[in-house]
PASEBA-1860 file (N, C-alpha, C; in nm, 3 decimals):
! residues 268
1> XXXXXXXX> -1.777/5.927/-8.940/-1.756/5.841/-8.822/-1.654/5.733/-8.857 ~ -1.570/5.687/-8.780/-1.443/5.616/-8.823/-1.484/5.467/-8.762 ~ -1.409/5.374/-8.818/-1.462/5.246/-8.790/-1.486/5.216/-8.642 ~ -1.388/5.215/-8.530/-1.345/5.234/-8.422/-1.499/5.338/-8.354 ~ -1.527/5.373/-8.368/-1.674/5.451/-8.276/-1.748/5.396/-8.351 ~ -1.774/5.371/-8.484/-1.874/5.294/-8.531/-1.891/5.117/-8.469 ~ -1.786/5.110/-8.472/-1.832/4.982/-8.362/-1.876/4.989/-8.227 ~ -1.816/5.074/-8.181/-1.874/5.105/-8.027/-1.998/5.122/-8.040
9> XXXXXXXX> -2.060/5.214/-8.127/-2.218/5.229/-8.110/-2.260/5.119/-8.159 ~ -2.236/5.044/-8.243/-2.287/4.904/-8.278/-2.288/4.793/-8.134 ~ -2.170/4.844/-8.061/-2.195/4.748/-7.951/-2.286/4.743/-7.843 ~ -2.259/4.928/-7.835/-2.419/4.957/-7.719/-2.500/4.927/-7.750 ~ -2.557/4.946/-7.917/-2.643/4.914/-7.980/-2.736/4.771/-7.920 ~ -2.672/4.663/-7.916/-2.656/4.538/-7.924/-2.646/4.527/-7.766 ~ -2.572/4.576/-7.724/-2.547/4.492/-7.564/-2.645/4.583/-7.461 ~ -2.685/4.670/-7.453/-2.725/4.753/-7.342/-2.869/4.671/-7.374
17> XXXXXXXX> -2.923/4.665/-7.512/-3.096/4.624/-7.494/-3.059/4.490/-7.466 ~ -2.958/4.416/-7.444/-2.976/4.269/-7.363/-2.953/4.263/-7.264 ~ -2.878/4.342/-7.192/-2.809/4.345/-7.034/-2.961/4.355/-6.956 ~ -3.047/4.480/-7.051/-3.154/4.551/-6.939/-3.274/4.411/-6.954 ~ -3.272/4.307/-7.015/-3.344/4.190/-6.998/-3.255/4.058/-6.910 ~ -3.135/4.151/-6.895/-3.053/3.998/-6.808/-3.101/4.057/-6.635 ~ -3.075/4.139/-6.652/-3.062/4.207/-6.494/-3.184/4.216/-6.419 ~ -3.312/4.183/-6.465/-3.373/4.149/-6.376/-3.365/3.994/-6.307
25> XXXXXXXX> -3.294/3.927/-6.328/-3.213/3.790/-6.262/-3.115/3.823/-6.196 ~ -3.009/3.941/-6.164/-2.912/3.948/-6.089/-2.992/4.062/-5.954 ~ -3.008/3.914/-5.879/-3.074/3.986/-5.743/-2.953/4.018/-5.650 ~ -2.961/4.151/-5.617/-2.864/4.166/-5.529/-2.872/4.165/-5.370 ~ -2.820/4.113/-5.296/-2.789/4.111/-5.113/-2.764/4.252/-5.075 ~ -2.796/4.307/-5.010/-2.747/4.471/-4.963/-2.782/4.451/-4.805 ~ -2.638/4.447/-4.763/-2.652/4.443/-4.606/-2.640/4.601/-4.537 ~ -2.742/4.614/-4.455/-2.710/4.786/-4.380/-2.709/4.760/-4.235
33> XXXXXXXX> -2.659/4.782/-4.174/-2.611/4.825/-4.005/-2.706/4.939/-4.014 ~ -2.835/4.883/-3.885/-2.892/5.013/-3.814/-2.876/5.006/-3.703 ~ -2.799/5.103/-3.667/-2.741/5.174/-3.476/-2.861/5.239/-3.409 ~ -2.856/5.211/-3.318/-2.960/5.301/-3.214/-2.942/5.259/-3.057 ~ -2.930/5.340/-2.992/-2.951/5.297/-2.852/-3.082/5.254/-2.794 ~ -3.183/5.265/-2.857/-3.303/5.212/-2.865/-3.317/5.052/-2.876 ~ -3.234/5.004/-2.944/-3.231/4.864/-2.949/-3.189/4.771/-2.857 ~ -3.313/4.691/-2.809/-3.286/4.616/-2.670/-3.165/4.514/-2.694
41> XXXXXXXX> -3.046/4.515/-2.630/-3.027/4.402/-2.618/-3.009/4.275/-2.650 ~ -3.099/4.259/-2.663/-3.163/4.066/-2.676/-3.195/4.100/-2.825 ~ -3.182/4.222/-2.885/-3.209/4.228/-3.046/-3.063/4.262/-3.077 ~ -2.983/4.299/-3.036/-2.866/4.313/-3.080/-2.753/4.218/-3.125 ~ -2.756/4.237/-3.329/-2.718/4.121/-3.382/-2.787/4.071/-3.469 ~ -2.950/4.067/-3.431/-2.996/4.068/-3.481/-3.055/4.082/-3.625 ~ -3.106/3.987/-3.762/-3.069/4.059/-3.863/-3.264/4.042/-3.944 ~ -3.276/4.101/-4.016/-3.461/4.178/-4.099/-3.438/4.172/-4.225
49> XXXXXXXX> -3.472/4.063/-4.318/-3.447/4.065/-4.433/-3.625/4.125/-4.491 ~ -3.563/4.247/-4.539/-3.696/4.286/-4.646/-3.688/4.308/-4.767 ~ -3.765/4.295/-4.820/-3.816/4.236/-4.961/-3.984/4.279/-5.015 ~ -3.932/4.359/-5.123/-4.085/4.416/-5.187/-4.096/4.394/-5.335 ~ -4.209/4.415/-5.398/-4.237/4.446/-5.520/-4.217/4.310/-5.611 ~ -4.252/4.161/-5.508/-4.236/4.049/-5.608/-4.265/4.025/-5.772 ~ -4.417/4.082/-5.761/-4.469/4.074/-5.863/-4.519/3.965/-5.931 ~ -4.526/3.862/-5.872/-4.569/3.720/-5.943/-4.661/3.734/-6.109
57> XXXXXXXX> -4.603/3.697/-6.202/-4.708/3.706/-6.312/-4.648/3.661/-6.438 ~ -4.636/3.653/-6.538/-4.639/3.699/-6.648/-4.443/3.660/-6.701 ~ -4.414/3.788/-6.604/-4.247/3.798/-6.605/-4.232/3.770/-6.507 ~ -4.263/3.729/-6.377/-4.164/3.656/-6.252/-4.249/3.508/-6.237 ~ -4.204/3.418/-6.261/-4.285/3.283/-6.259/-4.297/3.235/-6.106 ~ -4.344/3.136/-6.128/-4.355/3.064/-5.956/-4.205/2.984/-5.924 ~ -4.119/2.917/-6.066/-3.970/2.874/-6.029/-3.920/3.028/-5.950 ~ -3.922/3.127/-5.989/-3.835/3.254/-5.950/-3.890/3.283/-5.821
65> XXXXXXXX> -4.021/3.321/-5.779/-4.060/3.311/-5.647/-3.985/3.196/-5.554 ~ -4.011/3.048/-5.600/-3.942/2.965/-5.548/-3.788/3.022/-5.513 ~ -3.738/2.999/-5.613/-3.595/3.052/-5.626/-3.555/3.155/-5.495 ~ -3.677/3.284/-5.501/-3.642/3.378/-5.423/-3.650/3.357/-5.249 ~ -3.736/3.243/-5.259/-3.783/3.179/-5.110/-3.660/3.090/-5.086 ~ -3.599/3.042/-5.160/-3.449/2.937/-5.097/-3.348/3.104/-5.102 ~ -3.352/3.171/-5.147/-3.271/3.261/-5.143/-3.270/3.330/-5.018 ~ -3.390/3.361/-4.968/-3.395/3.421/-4.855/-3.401/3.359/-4.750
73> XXXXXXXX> -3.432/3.214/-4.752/-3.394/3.133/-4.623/-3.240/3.110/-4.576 ~ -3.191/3.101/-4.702/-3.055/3.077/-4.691/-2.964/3.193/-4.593 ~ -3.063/3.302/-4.596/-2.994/3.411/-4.512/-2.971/3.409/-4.377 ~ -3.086/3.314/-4.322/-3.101/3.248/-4.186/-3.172/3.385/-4.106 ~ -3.262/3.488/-4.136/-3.315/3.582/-4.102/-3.371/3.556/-3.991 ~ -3.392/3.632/-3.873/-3.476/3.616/-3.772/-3.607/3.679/-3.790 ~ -3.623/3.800/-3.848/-3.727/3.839/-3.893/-3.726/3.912/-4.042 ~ -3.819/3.868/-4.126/-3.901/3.847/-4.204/-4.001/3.975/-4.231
81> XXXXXXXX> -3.959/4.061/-4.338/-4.056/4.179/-4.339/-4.081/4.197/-4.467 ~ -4.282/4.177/-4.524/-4.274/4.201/-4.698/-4.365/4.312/-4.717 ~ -4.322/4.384/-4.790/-4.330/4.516/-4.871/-4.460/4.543/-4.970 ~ -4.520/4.440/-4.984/-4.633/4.473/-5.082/-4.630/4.492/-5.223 ~ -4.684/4.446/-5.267/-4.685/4.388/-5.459/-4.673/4.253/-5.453 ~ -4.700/4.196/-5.453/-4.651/4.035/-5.433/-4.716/4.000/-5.581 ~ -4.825/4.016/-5.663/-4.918/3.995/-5.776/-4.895/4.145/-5.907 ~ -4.953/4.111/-6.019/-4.918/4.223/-6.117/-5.037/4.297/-6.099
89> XXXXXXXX> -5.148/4.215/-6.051/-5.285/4.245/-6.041/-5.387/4.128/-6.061 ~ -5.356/4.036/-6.098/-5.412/3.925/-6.117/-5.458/3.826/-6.043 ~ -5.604/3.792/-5.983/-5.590/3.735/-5.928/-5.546/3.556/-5.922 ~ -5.537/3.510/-6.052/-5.522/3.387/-6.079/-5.370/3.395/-6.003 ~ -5.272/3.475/-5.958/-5.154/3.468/-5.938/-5.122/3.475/-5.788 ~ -5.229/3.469/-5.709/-5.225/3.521/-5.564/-5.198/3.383/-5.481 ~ -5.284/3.276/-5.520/-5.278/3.214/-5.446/-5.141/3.139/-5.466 ~ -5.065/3.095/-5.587/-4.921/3.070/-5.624/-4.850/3.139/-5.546
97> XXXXXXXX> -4.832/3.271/-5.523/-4.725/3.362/-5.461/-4.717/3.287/-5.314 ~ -4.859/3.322/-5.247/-4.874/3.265/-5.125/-4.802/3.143/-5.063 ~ -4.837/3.080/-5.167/-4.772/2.910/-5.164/-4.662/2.905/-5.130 ~ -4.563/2.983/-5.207/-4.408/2.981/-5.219/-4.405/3.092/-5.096 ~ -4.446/3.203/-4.994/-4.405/3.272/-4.958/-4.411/3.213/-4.822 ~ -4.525/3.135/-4.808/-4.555/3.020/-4.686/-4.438/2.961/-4.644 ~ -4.324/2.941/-4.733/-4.219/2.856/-4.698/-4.080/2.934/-4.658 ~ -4.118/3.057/-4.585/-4.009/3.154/-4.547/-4.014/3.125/-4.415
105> XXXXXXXX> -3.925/3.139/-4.404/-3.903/3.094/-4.216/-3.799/3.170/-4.136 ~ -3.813/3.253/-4.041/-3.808/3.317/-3.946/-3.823/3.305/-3.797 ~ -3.773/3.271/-3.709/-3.768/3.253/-3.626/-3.953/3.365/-3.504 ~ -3.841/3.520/-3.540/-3.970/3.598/-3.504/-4.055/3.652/-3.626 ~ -4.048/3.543/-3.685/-4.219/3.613/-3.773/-4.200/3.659/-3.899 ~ -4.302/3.634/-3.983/-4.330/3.675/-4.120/-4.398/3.802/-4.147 ~ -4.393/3.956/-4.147/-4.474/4.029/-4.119/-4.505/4.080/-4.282 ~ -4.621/4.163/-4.340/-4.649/4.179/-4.454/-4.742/4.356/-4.456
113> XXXXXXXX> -4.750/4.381/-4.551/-4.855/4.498/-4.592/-4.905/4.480/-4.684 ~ -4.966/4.555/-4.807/-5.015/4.544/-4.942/-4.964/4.634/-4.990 ~ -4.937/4.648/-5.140/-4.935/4.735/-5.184/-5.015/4.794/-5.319 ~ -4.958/4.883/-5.446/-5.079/4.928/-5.453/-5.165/4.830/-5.600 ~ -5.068/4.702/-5.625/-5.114/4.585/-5.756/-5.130/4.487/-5.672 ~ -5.167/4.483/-5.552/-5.248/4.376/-5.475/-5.422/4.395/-5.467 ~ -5.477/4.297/-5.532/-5.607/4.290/-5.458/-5.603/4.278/-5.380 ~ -5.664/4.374/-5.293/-5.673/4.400/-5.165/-5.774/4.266/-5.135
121> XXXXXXXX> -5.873/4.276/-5.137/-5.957/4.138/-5.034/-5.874/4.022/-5.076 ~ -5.876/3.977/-5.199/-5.843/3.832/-5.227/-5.668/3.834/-5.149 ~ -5.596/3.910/-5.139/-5.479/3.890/-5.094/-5.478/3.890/-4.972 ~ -5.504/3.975/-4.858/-5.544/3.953/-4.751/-5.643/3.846/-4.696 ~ -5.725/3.778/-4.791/-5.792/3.659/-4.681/-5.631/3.513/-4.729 ~ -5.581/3.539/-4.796/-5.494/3.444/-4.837/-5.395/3.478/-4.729 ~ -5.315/3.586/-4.672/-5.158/3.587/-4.577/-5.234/3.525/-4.446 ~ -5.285/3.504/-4.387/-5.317/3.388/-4.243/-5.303/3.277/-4.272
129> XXXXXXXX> -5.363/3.225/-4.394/-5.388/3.054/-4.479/-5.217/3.064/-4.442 ~ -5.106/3.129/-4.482/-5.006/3.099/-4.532/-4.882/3.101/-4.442 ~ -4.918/3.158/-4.309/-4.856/3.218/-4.220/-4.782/3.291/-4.229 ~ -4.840/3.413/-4.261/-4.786/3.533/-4.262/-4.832/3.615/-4.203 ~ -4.844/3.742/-4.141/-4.933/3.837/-4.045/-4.889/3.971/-4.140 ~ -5.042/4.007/-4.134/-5.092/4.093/-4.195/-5.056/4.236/-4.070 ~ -5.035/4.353/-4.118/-4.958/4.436/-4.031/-5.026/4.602/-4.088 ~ -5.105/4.625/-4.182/-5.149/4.744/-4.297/-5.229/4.790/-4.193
137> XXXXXXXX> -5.190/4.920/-4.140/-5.235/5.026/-4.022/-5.306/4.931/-3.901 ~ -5.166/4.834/-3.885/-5.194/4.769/-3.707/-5.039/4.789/-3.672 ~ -5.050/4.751/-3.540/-4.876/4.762/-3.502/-4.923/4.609/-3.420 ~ -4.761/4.566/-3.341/-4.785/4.440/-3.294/-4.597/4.472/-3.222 ~ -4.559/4.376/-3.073/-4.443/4.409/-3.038/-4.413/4.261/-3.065 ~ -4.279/4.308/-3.109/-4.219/4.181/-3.112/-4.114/4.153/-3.005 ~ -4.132/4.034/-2.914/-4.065/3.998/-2.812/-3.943/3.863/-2.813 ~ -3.879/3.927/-2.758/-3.791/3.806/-2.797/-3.694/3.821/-2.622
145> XXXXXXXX> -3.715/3.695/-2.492/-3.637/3.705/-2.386/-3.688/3.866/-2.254 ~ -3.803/3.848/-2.333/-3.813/3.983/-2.177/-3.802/4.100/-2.243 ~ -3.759/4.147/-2.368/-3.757/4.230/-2.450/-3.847/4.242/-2.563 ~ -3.829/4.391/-2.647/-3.913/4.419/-2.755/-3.913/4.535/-2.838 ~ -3.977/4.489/-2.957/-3.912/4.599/-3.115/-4.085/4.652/-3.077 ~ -4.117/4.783/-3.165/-4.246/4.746/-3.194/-4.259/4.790/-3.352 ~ -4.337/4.708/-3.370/-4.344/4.662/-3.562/-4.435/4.725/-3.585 ~ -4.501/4.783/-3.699/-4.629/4.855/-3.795/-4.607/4.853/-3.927
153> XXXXXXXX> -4.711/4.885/-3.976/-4.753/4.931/-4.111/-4.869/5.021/-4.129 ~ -4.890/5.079/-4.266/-4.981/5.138/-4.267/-5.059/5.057/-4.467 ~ -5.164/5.166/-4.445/-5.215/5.093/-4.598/-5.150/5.124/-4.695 ~ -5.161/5.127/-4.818/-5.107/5.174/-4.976/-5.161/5.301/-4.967 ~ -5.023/5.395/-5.011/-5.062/5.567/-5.021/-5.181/5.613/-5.114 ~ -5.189/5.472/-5.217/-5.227/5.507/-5.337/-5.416/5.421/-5.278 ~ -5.394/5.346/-5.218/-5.501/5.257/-5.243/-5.573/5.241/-5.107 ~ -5.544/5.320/-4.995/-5.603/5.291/-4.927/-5.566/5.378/-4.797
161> XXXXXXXX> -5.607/5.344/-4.642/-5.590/5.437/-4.580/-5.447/5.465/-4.458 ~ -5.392/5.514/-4.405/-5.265/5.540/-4.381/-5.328/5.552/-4.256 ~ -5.314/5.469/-4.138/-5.335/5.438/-4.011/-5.200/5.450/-3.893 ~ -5.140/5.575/-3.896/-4.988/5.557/-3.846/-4.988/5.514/-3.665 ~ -5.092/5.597/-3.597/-5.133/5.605/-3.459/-5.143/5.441/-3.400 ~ -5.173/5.364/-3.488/-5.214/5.187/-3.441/-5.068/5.150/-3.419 ~ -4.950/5.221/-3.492/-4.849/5.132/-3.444/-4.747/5.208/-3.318 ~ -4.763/5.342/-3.340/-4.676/5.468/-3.226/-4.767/5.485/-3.101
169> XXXXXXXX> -4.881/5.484/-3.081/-4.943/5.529/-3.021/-4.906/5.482/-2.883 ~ -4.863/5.319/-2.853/-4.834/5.287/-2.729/-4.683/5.297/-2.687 ~ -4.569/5.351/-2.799/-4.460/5.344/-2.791/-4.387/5.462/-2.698 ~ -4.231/5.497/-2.627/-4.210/5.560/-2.573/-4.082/5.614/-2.628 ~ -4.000/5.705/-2.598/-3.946/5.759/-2.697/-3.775/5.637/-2.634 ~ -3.826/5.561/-2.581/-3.707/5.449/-2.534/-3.743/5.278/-2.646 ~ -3.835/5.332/-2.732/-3.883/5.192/-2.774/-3.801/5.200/-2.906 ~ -3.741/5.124/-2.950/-3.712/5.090/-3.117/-3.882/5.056/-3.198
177> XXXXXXXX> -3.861/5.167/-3.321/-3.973/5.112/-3.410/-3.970/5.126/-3.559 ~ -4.031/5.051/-3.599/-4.029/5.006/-3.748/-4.131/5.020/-3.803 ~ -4.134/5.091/-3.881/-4.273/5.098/-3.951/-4.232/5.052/-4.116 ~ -4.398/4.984/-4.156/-4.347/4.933/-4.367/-4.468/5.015/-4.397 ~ -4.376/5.088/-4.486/-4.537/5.141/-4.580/-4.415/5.158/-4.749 ~ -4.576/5.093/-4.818/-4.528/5.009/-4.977/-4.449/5.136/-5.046 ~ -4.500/5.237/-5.019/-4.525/5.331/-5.055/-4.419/5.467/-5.040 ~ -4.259/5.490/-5.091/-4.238/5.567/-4.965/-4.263/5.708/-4.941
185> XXXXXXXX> -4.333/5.775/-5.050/-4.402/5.915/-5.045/-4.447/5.898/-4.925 ~ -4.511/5.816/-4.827/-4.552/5.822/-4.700/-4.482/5.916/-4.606 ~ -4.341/5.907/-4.655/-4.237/5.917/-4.518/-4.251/6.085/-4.485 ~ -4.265/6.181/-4.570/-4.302/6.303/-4.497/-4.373/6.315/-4.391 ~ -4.504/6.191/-4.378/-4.618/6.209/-4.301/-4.578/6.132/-4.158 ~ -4.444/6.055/-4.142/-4.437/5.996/-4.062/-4.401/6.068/-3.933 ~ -4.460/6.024/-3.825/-4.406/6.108/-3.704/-4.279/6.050/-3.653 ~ -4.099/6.125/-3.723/-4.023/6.075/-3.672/-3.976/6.097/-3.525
193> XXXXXXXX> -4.039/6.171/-3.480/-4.003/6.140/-3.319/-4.030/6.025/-3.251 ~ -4.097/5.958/-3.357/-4.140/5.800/-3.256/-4.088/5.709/-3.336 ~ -4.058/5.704/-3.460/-4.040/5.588/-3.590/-3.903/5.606/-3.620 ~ -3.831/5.496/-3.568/-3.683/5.537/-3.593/-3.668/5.445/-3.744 ~ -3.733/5.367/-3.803/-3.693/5.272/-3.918/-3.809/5.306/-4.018 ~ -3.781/5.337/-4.178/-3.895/5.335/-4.249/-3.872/5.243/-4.358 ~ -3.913/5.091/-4.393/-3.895/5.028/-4.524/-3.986/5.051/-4.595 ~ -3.971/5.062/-4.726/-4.058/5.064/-4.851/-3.979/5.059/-5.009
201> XXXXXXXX> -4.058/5.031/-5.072/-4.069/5.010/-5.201/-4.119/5.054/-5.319 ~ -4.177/5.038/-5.417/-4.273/5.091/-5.494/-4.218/5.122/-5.591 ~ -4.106/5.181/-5.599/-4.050/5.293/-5.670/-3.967/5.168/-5.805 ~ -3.927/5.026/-5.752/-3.858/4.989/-5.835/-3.713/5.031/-5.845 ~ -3.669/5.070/-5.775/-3.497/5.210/-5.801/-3.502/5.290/-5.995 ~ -3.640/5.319/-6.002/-3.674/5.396/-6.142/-3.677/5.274/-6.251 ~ -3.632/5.162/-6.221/-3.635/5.028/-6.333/-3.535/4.996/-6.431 ~ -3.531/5.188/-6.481/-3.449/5.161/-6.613/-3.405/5.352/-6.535
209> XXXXXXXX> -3.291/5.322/-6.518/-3.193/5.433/-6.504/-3.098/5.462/-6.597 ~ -3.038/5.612/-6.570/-2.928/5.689/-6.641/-2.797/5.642/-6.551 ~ -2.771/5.500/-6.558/-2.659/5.440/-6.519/-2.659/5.483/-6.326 ~ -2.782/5.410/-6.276/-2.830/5.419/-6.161/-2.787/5.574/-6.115 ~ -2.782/5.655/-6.185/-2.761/5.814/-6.136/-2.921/5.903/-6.077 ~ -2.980/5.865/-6.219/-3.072/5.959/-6.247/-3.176/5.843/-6.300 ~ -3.305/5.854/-6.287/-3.461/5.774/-6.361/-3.529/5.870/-6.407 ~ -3.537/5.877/-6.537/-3.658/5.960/-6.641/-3.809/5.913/-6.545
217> XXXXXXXX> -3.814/5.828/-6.544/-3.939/5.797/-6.480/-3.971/5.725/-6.340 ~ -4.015/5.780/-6.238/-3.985/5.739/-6.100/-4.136/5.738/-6.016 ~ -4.212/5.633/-6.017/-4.340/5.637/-5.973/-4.334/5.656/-5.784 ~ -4.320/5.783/-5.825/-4.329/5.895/-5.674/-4.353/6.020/-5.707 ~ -4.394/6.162/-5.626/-4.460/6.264/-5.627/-4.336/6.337/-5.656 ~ -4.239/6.276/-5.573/-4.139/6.354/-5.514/-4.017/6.316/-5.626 ~ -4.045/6.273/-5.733/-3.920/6.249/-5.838/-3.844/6.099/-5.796 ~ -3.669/6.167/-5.806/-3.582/6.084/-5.752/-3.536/6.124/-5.676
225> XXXXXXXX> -3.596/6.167/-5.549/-3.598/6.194/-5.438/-3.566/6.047/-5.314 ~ -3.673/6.023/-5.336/-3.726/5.890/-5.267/-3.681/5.785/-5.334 ~ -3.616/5.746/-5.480/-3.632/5.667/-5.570/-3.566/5.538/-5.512 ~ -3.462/5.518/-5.456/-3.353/5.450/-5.385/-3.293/5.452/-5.280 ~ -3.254/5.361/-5.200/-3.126/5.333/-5.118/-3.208/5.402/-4.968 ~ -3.110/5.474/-4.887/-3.087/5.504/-4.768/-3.118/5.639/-4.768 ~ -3.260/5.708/-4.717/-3.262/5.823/-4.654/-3.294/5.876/-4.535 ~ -3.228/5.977/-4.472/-3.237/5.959/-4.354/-3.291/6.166/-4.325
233> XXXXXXXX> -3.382/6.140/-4.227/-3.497/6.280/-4.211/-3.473/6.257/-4.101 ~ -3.444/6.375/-4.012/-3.402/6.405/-3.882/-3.378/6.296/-3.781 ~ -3.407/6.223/-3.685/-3.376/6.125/-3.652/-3.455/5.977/-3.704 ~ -3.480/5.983/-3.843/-3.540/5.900/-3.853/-3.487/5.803/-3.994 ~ -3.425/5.689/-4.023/-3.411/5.633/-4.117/-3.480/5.570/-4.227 ~ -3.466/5.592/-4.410/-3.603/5.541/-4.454/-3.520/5.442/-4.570 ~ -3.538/5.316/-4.566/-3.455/5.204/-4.669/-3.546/5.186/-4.784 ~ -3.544/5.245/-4.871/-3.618/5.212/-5.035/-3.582/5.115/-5.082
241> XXXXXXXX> -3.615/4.959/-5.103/-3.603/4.895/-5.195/-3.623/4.895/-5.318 ~ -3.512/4.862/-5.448/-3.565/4.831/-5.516/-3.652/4.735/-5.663 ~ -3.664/4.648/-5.505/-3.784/4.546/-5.554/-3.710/4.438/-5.595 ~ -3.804/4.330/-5.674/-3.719/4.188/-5.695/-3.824/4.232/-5.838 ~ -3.933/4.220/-5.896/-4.012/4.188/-5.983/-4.008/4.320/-6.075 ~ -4.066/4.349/-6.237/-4.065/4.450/-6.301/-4.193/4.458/-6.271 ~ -4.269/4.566/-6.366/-4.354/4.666/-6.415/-4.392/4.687/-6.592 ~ -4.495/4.645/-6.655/-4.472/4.701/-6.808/-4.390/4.596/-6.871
249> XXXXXXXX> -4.253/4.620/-6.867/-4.198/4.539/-6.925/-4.072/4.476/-6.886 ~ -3.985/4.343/-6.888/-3.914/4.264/-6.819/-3.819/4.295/-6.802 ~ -3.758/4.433/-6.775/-3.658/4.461/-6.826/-3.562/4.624/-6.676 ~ -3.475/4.594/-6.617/-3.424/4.674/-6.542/-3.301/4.725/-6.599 ~ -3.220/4.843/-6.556/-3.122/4.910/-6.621/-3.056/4.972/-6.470 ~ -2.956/4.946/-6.457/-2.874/4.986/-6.362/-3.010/5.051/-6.228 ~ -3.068/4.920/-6.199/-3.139/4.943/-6.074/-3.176/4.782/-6.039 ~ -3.064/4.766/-5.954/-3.103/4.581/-5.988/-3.163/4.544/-5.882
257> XXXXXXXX> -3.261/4.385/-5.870/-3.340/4.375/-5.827/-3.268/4.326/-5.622 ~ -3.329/4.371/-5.571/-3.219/4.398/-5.458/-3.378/4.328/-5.277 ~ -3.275/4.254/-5.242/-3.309/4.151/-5.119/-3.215/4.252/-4.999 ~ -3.296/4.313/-4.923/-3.245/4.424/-4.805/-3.208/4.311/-4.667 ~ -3.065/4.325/-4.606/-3.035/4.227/-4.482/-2.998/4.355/-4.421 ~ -3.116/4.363/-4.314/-3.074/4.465/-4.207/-3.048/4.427/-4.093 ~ -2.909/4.449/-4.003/-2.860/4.389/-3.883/-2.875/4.530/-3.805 ~ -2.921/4.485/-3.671/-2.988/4.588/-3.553/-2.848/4.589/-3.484
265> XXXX> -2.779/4.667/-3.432/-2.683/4.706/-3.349/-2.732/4.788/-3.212 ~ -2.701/4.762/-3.094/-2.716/4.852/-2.995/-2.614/4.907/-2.996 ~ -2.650/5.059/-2.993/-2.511/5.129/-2.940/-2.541/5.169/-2.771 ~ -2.401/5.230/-2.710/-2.421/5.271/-2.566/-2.450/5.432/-2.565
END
């Protein structure tokens, strides 16, 4: 081996195991345009900042939550949509998250689910204290001027029960709808003839990737299928976050921690 490649591997050596402990601090903005003629109007312009997989604990402190709450106000969001994980599992960490998540502000609303490192009871009697609305297999319309979206969720794939009918059931195939599930292995099960939007999370974008190509390890059924970004199943769109907080250990690799700004467009 000649000096010249022997340094190179000395450098990966050295720089790649520090980058994958810097990069869970480089949160990224990812703005997406969703079109639909479904979209009233009075939502058009409109912009949905979502956000999953906080993780409060250990490796994301309450400054970084903070941090992430001026970050996302600063976006000036009208609505407000969270993804589930907010805790590592702990409950000493629930009521902190809460605190800081209380201070997001939205015009139409703070909406939430669980996912599957949430205590379920202790976290749910905490999102009302905080003003946030709890949404895990209910739906609810959101009105804004004589108009309206209609919003849902369902439970954790992993942890609980998948209630899709509470949020489609009153909708018409003229309604815009959104459904959050933490989870996005869900999305096979979704009935896209009625659910034109699917956010979720879970997946992390694999954490530690083959230079965001490929993830050795991708907590889904379906591989790296689901793992990331923008997929879209017959008329129906599904946005994977991935996430703001780690897993195991503090450390991401070309899957950086990513704050979703979705602007609603009517088309004619």
């Amino acid at each position: 081996m000649n000096s010249k490649v022997m340094l190179l591997v000395i450098f990966l050596i050295v720089c790649i195991p520090s980058y994958m402990f810097i990069e869970p601090y480089l949160i990224e903005t990812k703005e997406v345009v969703i079109e639909s003629n479904q979209i009233p109007t009075q939502f058009d312009g409109k912009t949905i900042v979502f956000v999953s997989d906080i993780h409060h604990g250990p490796f994301f402190d309450k400054n970084r939550v903070d941090g992430l709450v001026n970050q996302i106000n600063d976006l000036n969001p009208d609505l407000i949509l969270l993804g589930g994980d907010y805790v590592t599992g702990d409950a000493e960490y629930i009521t902190p998250v809460f605190e800081s998540l209380s201070k997001l502000e939205a015009p139409l609303g703070v909406y939430a689910v669980l996912g599957n490192s949430d205590p379920q009871y202790w976290t749910l009697n905490k999102m009302p204290k905080y003003n946030i609305t709890y949404i895990g297999n209910e739906g609810t319309w959101i009105e804004l001027n004589g108009s309206r979206i209609r919003l849902g969720g369902v439970g954790d794939y992993n942890n609980g029960n998948q209630i899709q009918n509470a949020t489609i059931k009153p909708v018409t195939t003229q309604d815009f709808v959104i459904l959050i599930s933490h989870n996005p292995d869900y999305f096979p099960e979704v009935v896209k003839s009625k659910v034109d939007l699917v956010l979720s999370g879970h997946t992390h974008g694999g954490q530690v990737t083959f230079f965001g190509l490929w993830a050795p390890v991708v907590y889904s059924n379906y591989g790296n299928k689901y793992r990331t970004g923008i997929i879209k199943e017959d008329n129906t769109t599904m946005i994977v976050s991935n996430g703001i907080g780690t897993v195991i250990l503090p450390i991401r690799f070309f899957a950086r921690p990513e704050i979703y700004v979705i602007k609603l467009k009517r088309t004619s």
